[in-house]
C-alpha positions, 0 to 999 in steps of 0.5 A: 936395257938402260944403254939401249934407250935414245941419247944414252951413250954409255951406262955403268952399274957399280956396288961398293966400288967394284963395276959390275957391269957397262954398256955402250961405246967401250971408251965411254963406259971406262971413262965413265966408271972412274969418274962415278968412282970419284965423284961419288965418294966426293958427293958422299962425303960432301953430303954428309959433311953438310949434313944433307942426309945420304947422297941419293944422286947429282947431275955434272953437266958439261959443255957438250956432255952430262953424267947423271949419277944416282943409287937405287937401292946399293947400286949406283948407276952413272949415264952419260948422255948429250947435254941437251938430252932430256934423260927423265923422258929416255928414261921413262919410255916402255 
């Protein structure tokens, strides 16, 4: 459902490291399931070495391109949407 909203171009749904399940552009989704990957164990660790509590989530935003990347209970959930997309807003919708 989450790829299905507006400027959602790929989502990936993780749980320890295994992909459980993508959606959108079949390149984007891949691309976006190593990434999460990295950058999740990266904003772990880094969480807890400057003792921040748990990673809960982080936002990289590139020049034409962002990534949100959270955990909702022990799932990680990456999308990847235009940079100027408001995703809080797509998100919300019914």
């Amino acid at each position: 459902e989450v790829a299905q909203r507006e400027h959602v171009l790929a989502c990936v749904i993780g749980h320890e490291g295994l992909v459980l399940a993508t959606a959108g552009e079949p390149s984007n989704a891949e691309t976006l399931a190593a990434l999460s990957q990295v950058w999740l164990t990266a904003a772990t660790k880094g969480a807890e070495q400057a003792k921040l509590g748990p990673f809960t989530q982080m936002v990289v935003i590139g020049a034409a391109f962002k990534v949100a990347l959270f955990q909702t209970g022990d799932m990680t959930v990456a999308i990847l949407a235009p940079t100027g997309a408001d995703l809080a807003q797509s998100l919300a919708g019914p």
